[in-house]
C-alpha positions as CSV (number, residue, x, y, z in Angstrom):
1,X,8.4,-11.7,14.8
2,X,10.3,-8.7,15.4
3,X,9.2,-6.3,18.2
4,X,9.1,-2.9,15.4
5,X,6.8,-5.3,13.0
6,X,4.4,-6.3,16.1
7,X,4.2,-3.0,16.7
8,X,3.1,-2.0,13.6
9,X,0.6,-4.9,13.3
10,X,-1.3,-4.7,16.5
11,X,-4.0,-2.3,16.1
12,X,-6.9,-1.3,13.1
13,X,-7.5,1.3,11.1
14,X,-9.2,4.3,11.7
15,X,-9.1,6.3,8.5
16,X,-12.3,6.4,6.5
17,X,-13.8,3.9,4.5
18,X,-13.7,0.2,6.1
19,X,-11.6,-1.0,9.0
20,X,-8.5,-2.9,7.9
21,X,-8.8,-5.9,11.2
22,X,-5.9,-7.0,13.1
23,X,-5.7,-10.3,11.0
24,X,-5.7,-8.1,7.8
25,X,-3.0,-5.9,8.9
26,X,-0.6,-9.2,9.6
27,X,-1.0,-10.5,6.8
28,X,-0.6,-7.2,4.7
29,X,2.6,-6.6,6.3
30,X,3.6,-10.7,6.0
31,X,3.4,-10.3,2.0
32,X,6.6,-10.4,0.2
33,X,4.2,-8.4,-2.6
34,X,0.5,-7.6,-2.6
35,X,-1.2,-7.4,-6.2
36,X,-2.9,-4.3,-7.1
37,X,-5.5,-3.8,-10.1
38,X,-7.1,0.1,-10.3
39,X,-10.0,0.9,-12.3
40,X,-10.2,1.4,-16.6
41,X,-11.3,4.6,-17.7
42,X,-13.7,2.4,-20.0
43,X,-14.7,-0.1,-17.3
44,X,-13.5,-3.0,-15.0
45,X,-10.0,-3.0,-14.0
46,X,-6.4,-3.1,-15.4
47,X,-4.1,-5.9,-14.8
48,X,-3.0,-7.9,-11.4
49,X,0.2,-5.6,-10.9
50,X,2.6,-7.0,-7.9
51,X,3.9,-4.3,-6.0
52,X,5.3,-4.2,-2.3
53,X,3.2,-3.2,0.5
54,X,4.4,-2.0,4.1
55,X,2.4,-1.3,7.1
56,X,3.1,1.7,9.7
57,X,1.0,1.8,12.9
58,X,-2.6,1.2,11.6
59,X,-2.2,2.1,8.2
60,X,-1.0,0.4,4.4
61,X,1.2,1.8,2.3
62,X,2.2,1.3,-1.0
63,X,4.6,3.2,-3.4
64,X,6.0,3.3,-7.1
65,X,9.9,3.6,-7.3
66,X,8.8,6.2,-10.8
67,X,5.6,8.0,-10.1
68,X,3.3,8.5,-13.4
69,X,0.4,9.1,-14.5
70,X,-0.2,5.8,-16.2
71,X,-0.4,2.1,-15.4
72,X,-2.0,1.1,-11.9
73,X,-0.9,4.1,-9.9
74,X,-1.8,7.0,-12.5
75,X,-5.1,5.3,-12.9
76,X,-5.6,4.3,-9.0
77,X,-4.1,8.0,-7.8
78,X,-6.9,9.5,-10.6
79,X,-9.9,7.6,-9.6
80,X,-8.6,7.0,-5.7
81,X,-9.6,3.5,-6.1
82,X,-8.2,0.0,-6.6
83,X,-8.7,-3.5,-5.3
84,X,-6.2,-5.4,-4.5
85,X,-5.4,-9.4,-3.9
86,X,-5.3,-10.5,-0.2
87,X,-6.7,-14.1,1.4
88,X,-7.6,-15.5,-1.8
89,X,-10.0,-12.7,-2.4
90,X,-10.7,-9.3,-4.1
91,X,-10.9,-6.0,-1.7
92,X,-12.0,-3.0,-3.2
93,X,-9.5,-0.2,-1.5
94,X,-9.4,3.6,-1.1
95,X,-6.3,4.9,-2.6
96,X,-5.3,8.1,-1.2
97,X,-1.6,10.3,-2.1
98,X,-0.1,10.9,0.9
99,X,3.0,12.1,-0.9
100,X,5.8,12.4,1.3
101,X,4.2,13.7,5.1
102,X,5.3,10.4,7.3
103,X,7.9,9.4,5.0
104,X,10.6,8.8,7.3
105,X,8.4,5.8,8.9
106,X,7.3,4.3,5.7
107,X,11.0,4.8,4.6
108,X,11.8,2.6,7.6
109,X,9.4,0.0,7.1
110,X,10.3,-0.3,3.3
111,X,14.1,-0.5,5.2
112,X,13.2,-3.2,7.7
113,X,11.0,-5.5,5.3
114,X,12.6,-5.4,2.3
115,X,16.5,-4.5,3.4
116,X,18.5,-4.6,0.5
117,X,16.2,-4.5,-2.3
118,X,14.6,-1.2,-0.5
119,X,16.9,1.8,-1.7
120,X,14.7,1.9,-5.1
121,X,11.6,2.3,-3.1
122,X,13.1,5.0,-0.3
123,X,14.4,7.9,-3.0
124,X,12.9,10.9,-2.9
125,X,10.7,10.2,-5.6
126,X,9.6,6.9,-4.4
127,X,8.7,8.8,-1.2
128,X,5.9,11.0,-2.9
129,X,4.7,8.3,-4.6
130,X,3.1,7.3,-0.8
131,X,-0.1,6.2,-1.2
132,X,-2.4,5.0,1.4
133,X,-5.0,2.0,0.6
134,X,-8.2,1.9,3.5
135,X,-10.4,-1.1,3.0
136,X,-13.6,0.4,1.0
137,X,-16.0,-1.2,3.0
C-alpha cells in the first residue's frame, strides 16, 4: 500500500450522521467501483449504478463526469440520500454536494487511484459534481 493511500485510510469520520470505521474506509478506497442506488420519488430505490469512489483523509467521495438532475445523482443530490453496496451489504448514506471546495485533493485521489482513466472524472465539471456520502447511521 502506498504511503498517500494509508494516509487517507487511517482515521474515521467525523461528519454527521454515522461513523464510516477504519475497516470501512479501506475497503471504500480498495474498490475499483462502489454501487450506488438513491431513492424513487414514488418509493424504494433506482437501480444498482457502479460509479467510482475515492477517499480523502476521513471522508468518501463520489462524482459524475456530467452532473444532472436525473438518474442516481439528480435523485441522490435532491433527496441527500442513497445507499450504496459495500461488504455484501446495503448502507443507507448521506449524500451531501460539496461542489468544488477541496477539489484539488479529490482531483488527486481520482489521479492516484484511477490514473489513466481519471481525466473524465477531474474536469471542471466532474469537480462540482463532488459529493460526499457519510454512513446514515
Amino acid at each position: 500500500m502506498d504511503a498517500g493511500r494509508s494516509r487517507m485510510t487511517h482515521m474515521t469520520s467525523k461528519a454527521p450522521g454515522g461513523t464510516w470505521t477504519a475497516e470501512d474506509l479501506r475497503h471504500l478506497a480498495g474498490l475499483r467501483e462502489l454501487e450506488i442506488a438513491s431513492p424513487k420519488v414514488g418509493g424504494g430505490h433506482g437501480p444498482w449504478t457502479p460509479i467510482w469512489v475515492v477517499v480523502v483523509e476521513d471522508e468518501v467521495f463520489v462524482r459524475t463526469w456530467h452532473r444532472r438532475s436525473t438518474g442516481w445523482y439528480g435523485r441522490a443530490v435532491g433527496s441527500g440520500r442513497a445507499r450504496i453496496r459495500m461488504s455484501g451489504e446495503s448502507v443507507d448514506v448521506i449524500v451531501a454536494a460539496t461542489g468544488d471546495r477541496g477539489a484539488e485533493a479529490v482531483d488527486a485521489a481520482y489521479r492516484t487511484k484511477y490514473g489513466a482513466g481519471a481525466p473524465s472524472m477531474v474536469t471542471t465539471e466532474a469537480a462540482a459534481s463532488t459529493l460526499r456520502l457519510t454512513r446514515a447511521s
